[in-house]
PDB file of N, CA, C and O in Angstrom, chain B, residues numbered from 101:
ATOM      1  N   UNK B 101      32.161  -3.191   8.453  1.00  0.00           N
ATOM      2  CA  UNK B 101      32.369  -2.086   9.347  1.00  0.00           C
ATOM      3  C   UNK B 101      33.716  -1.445   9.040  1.00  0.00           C
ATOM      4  O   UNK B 101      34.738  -2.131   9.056  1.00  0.00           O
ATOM      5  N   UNK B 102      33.742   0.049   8.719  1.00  0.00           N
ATOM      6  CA  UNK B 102      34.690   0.576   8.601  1.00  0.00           C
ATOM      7  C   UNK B 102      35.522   0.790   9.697  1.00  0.00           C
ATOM      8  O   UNK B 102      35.001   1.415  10.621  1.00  0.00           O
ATOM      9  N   UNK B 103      37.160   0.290   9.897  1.00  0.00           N
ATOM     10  CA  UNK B 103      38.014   0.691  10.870  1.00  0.00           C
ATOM     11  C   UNK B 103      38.936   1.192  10.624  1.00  0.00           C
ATOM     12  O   UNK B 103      39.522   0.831   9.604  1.00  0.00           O
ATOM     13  N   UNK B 104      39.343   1.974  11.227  1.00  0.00           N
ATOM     14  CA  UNK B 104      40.963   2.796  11.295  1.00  0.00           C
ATOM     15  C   UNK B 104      41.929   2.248  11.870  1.00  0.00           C
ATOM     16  O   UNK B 104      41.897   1.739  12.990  1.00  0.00           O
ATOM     17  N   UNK B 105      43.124   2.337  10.924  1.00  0.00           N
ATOM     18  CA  UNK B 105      44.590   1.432  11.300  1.00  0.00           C
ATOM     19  C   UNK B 105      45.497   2.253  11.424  1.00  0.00           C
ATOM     20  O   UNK B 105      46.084   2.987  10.629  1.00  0.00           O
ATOM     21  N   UNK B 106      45.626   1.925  13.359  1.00  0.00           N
ATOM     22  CA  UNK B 106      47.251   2.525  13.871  1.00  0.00           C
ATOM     23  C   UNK B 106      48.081   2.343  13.270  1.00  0.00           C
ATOM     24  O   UNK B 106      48.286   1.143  13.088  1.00  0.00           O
ATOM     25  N   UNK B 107      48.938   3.181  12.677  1.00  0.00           N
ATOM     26  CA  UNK B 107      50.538   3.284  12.463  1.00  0.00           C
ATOM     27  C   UNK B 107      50.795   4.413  12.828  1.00  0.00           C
ATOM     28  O   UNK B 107      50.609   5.496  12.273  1.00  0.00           O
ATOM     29  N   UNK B 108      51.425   4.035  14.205  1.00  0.00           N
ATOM     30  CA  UNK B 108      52.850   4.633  14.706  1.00  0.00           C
ATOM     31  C   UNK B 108      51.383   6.022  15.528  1.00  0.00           C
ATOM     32  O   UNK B 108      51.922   7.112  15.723  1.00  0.00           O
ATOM     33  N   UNK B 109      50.564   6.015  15.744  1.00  0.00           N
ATOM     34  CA  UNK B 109      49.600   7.175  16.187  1.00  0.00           C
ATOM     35  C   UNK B 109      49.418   7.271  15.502  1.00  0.00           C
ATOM     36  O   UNK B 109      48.252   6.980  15.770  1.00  0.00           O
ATOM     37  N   UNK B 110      49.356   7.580  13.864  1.00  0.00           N
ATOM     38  CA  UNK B 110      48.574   7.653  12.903  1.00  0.00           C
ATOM     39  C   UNK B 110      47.673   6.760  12.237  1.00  0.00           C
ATOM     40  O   UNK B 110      47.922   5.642  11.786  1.00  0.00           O
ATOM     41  N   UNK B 111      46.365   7.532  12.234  1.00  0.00           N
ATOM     42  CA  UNK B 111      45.083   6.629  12.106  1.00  0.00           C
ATOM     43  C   UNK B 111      44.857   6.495  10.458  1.00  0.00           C
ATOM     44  O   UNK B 111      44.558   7.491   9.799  1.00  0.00           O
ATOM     45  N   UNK B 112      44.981   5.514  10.004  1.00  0.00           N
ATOM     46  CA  UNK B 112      44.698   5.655   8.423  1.00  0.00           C
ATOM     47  C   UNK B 112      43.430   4.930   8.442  1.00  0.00           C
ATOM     48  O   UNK B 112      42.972   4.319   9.408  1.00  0.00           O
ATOM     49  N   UNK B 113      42.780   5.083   7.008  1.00  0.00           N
ATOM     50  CA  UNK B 113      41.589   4.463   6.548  1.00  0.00           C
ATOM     51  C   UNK B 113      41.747   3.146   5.991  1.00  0.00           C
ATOM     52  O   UNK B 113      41.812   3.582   4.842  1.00  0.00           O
ATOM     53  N   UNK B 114      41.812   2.452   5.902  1.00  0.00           N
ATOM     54  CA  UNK B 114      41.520   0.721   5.513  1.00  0.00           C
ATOM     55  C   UNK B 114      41.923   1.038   3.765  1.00  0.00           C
ATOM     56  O   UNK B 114      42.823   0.521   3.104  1.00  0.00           O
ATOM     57  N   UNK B 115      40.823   2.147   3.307  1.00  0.00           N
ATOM     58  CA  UNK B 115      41.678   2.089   2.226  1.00  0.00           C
ATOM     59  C   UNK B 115      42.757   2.701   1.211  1.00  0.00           C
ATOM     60  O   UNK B 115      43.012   2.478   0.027  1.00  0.00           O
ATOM     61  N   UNK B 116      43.264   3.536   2.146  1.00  0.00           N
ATOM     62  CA  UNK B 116      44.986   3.948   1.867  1.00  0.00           C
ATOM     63  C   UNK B 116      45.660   2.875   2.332  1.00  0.00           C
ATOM     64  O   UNK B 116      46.758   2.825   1.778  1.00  0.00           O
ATOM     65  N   UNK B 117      45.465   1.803   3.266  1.00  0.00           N
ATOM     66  CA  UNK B 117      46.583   0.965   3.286  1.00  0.00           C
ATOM     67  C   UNK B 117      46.171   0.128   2.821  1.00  0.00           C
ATOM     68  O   UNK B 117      46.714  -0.743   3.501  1.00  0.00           O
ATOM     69  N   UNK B 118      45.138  -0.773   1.614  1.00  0.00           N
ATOM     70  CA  UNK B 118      45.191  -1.487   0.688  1.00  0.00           C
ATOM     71  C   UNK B 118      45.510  -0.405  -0.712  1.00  0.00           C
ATOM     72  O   UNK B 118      45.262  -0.913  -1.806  1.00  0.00           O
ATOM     73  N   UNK B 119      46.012   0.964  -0.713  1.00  0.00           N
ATOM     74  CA  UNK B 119      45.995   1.065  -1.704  1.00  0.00           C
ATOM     75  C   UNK B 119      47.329   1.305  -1.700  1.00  0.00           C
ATOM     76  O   UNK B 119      47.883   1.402  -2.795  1.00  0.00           O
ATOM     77  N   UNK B 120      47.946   1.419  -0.739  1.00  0.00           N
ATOM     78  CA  UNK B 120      49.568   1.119  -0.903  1.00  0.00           C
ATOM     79  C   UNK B 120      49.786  -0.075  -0.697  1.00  0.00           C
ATOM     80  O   UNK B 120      50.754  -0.099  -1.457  1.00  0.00           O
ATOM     81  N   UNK B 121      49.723  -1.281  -0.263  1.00  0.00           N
ATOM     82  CA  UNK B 121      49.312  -2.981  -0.300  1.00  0.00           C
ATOM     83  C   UNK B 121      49.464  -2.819  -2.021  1.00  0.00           C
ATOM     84  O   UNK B 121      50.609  -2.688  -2.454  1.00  0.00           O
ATOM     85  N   UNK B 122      48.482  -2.826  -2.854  1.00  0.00           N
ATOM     86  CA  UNK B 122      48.244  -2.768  -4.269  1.00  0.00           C
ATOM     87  C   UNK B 122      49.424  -2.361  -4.430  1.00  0.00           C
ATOM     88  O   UNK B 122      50.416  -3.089  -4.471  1.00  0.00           O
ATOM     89  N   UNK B 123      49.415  -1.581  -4.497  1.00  0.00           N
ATOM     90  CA  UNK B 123      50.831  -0.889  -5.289  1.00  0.00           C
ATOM     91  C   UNK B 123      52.059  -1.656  -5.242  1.00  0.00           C
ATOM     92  O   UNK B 123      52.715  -1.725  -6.282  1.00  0.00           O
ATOM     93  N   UNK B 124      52.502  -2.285  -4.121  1.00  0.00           N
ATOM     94  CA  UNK B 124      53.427  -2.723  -3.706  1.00  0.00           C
ATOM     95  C   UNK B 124      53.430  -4.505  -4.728  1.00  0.00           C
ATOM     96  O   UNK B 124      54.319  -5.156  -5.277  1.00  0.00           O
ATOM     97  N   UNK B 125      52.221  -4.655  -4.576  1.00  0.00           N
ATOM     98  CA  UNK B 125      51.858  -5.877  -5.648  1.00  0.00           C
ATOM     99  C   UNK B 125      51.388  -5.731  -7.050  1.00  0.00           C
ATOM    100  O   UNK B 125      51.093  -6.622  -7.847  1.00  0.00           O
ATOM    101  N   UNK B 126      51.375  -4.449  -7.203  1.00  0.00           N
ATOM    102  CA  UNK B 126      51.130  -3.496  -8.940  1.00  0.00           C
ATOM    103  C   UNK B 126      52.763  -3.600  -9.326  1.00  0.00           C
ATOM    104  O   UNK B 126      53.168  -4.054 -10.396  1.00  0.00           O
ATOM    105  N   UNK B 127      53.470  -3.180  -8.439  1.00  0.00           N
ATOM    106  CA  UNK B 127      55.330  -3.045  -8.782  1.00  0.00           C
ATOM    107  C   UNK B 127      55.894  -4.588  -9.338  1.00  0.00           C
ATOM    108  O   UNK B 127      56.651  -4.749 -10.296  1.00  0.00           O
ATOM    109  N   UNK B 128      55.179  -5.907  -8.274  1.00  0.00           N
ATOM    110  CA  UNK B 128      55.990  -6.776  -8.297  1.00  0.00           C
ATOM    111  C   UNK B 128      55.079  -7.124  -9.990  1.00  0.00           C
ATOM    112  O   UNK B 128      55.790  -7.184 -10.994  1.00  0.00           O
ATOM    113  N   UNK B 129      53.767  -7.296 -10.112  1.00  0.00           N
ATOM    114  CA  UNK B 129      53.097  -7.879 -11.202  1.00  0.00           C
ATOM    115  C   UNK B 129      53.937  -6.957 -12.566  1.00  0.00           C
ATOM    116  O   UNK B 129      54.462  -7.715 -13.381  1.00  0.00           O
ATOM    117  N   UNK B 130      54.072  -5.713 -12.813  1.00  0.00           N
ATOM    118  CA  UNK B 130      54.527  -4.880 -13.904  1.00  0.00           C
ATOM    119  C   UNK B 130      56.193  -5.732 -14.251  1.00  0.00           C
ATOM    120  O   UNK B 130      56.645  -6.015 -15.360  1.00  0.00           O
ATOM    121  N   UNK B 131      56.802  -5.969 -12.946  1.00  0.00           N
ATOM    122  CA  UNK B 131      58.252  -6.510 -13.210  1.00  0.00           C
ATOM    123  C   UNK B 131      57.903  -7.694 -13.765  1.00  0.00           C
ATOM    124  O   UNK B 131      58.240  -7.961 -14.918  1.00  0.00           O
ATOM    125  N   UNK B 132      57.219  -8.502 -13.041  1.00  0.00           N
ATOM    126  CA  UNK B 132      57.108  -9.394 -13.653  1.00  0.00           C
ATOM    127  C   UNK B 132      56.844 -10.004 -15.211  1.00  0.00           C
ATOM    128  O   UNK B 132      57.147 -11.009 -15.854  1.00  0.00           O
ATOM    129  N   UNK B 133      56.106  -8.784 -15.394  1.00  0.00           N
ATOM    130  CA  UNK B 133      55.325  -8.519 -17.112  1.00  0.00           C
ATOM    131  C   UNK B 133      56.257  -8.017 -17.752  1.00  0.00           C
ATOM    132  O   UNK B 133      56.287  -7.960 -18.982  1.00  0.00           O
ATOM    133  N   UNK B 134      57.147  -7.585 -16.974  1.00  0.00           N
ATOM    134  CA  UNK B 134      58.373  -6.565 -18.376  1.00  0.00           C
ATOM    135  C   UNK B 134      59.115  -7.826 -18.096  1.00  0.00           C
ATOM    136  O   UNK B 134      59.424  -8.386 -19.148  1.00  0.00           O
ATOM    137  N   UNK B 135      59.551  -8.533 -16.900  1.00  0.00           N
ATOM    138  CA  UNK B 135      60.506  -9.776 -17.588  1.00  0.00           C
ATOM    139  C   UNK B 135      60.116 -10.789 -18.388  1.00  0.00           C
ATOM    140  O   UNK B 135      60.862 -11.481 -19.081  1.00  0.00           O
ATOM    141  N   UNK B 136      59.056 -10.866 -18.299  1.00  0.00           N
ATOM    142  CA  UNK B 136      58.786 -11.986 -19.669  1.00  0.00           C
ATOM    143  C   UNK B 136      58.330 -11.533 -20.638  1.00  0.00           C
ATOM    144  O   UNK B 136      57.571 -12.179 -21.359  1.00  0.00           O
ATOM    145  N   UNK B 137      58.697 -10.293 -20.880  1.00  0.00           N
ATOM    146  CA  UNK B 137      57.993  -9.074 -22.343  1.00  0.00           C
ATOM    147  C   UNK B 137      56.894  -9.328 -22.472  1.00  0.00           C
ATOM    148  O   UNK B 137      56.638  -9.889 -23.537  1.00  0.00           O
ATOM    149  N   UNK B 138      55.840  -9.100 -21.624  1.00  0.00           N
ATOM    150  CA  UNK B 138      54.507  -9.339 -21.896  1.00  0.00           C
ATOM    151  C   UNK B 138      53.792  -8.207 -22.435  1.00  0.00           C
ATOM    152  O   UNK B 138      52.611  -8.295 -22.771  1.00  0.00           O
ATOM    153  N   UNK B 139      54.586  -6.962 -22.544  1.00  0.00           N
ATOM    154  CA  UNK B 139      53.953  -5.838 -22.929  1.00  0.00           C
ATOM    155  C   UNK B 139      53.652  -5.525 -24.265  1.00  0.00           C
ATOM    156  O   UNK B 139      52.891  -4.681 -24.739  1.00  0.00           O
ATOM    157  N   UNK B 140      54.668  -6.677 -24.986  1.00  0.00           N
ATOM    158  CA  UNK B 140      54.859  -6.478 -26.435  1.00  0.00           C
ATOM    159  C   UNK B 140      53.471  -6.971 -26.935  1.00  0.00           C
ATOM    160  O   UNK B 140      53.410  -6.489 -28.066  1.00  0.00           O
ATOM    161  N   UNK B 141      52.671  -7.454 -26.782  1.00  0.00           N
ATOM    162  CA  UNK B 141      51.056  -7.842 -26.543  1.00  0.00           C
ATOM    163  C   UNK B 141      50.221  -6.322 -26.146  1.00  0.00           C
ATOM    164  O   UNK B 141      49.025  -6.141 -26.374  1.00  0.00           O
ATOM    165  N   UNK B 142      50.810  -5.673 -25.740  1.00  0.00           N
ATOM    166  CA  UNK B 142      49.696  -4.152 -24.878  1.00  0.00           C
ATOM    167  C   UNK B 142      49.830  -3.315 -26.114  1.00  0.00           C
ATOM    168  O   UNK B 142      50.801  -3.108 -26.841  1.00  0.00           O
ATOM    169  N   UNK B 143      48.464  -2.846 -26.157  1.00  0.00           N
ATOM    170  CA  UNK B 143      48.512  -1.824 -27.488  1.00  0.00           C
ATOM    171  C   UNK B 143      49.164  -0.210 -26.853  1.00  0.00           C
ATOM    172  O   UNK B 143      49.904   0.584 -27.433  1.00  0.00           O
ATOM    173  N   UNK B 144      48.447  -0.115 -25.201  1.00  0.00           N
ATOM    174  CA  UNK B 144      49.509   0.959 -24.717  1.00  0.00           C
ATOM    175  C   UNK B 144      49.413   0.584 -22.942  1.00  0.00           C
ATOM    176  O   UNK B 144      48.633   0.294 -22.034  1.00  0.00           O
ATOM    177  N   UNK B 145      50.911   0.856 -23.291  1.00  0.00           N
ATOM    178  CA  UNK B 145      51.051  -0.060 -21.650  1.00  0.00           C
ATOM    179  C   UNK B 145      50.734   1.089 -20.454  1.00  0.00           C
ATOM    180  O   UNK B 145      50.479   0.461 -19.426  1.00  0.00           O
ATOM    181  N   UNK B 146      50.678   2.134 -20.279  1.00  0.00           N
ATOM    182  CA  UNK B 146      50.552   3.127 -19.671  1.00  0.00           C
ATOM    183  C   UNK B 146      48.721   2.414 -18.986  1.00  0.00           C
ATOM    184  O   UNK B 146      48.399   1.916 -17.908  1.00  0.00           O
ATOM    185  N   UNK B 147      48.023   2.688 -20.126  1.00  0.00           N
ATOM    186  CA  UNK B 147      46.217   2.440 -20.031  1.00  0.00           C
ATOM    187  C   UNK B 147      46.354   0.843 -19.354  1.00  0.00           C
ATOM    188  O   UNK B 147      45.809   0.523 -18.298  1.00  0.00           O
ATOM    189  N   UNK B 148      47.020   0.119 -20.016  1.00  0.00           N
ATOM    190  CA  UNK B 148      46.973  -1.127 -19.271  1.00  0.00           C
ATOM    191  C   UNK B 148      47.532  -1.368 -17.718  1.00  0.00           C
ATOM    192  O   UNK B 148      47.363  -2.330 -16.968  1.00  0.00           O
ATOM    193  N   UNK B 149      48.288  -0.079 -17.518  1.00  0.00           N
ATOM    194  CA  UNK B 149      49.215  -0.544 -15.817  1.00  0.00           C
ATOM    195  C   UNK B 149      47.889  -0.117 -15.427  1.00  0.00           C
ATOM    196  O   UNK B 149      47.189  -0.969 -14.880  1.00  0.00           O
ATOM    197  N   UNK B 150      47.274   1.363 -15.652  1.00  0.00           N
ATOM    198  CA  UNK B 150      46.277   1.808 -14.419  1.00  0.00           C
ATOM    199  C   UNK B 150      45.209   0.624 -14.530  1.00  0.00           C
ATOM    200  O   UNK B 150      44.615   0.429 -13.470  1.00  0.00           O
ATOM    201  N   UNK B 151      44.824  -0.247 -15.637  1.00  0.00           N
ATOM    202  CA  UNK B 151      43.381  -0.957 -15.435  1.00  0.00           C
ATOM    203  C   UNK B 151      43.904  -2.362 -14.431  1.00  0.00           C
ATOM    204  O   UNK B 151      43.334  -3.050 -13.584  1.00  0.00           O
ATOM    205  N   UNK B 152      45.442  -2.353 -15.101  1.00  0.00           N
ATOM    206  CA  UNK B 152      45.830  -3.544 -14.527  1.00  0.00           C
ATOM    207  C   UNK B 152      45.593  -2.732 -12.144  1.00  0.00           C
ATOM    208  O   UNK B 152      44.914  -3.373 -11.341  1.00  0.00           O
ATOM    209  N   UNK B 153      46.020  -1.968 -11.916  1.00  0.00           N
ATOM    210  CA  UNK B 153      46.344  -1.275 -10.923  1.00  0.00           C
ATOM    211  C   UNK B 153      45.028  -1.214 -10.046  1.00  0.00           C
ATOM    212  O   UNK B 153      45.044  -1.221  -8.815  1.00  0.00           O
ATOM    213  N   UNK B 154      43.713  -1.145 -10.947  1.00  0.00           N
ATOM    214  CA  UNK B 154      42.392  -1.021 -10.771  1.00  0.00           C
ATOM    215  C   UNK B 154      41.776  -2.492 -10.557  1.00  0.00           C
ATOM    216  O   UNK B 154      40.911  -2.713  -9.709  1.00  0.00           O
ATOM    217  N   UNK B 155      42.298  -3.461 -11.397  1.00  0.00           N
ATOM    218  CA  UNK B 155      41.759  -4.975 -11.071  1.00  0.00           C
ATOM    219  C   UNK B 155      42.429  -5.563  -9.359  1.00  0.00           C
ATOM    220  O   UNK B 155      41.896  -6.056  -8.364  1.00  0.00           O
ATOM    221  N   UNK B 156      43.746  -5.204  -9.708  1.00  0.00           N
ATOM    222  CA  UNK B 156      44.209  -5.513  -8.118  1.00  0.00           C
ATOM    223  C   UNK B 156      43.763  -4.550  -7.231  1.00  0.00           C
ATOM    224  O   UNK B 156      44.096  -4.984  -6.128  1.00  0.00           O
ATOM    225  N   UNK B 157      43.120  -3.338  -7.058  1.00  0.00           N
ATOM    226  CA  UNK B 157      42.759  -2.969  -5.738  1.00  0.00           C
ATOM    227  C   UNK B 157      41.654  -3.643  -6.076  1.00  0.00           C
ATOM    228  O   UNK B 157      41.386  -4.149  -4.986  1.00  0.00           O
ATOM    229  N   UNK B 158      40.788  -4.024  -6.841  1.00  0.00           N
ATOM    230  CA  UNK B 158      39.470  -4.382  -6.535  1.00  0.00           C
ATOM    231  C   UNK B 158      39.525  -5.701  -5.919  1.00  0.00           C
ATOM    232  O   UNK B 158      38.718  -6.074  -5.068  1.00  0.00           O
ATOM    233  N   UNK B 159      40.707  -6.557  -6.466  1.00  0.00           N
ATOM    234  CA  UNK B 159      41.039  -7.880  -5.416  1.00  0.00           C
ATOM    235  C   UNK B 159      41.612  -7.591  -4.100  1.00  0.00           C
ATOM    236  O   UNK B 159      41.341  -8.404  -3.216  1.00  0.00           O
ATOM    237  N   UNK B 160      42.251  -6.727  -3.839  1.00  0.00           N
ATOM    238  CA  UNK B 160      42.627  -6.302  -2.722  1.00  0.00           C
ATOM    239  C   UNK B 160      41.797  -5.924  -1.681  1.00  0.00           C
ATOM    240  O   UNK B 160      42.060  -6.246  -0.522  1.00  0.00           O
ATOM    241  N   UNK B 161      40.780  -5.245  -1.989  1.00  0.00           N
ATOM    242  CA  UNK B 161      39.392  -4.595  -1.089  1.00  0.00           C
ATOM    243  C   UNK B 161      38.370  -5.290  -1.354  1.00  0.00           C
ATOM    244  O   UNK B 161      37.277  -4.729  -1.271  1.00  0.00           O
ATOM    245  N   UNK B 162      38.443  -6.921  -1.805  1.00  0.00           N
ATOM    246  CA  UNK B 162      37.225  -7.588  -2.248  1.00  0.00           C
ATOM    247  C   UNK B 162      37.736  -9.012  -1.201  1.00  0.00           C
ATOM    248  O   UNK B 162      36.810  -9.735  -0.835  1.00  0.00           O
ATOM    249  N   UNK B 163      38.723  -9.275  -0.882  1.00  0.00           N
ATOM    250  CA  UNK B 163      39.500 -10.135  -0.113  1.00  0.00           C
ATOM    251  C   UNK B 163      39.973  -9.730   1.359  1.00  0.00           C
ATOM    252  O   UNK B 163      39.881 -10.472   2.337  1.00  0.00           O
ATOM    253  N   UNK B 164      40.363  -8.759   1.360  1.00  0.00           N
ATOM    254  CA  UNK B 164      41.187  -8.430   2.936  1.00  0.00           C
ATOM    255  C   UNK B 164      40.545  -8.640   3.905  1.00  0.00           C
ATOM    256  O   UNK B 164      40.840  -9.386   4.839  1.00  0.00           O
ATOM    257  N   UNK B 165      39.170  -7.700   3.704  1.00  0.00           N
ATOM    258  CA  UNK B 165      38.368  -7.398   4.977  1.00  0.00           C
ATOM    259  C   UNK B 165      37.523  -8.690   5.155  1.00  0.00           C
ATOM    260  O   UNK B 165      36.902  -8.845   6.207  1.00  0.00           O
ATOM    261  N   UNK B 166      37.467  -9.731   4.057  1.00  0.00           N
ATOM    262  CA  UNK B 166      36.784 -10.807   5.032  1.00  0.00           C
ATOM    263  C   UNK B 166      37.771 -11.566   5.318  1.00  0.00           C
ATOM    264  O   UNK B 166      37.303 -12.630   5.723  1.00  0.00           O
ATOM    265  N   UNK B 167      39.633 -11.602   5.328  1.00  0.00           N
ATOM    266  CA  UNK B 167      40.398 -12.301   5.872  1.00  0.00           C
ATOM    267  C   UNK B 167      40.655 -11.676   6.987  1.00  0.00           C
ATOM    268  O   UNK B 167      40.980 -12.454   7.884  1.00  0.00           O
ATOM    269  N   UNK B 168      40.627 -10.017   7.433  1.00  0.00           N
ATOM    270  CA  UNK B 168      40.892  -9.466   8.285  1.00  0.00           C
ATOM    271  C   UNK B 168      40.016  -9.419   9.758  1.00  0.00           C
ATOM    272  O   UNK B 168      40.334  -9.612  10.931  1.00  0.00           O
ATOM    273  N   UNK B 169      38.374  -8.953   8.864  1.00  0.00           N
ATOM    274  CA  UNK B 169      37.288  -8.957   9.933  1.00  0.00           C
ATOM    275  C   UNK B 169      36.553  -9.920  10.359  1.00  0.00           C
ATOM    276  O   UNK B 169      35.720  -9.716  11.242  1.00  0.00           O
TER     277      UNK B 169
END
């Protein structure tokens, strides 16, 4: 069941706030990958952040709502 999440009177959709959630865990995973030079492995790191960016919302919106609902 789709629900809308108060912030502050503003009603957002479930999934703008896993897709800023993601992001926020897209930032920490990329740091993480540039501190241990993991990029030097990526043929182009640009194509790899968005697929990488795309696997975590799909864990993100594949997990929440049955920890949430």
């Amino acid at each position: 069941m789709i629900k809308e999440i108060d912030f502050f009177g503003l009603y957002l959709t479930p999934m703008l706030a896993w897709m800023i959630l993601t992001f926020g865990i897209w930032l920490l995973v990329c740091r993480i990958l540039e501190y241990v030079d993991a990029y030097r492995f990526v043929w182009h790191r640009s194509l790899f952040n968005v697929a990488l960016y795309v696997i975590l919302l799909g864990g993100v919106t594949y997990v929440l709502p049955r920890i949430l609902y």
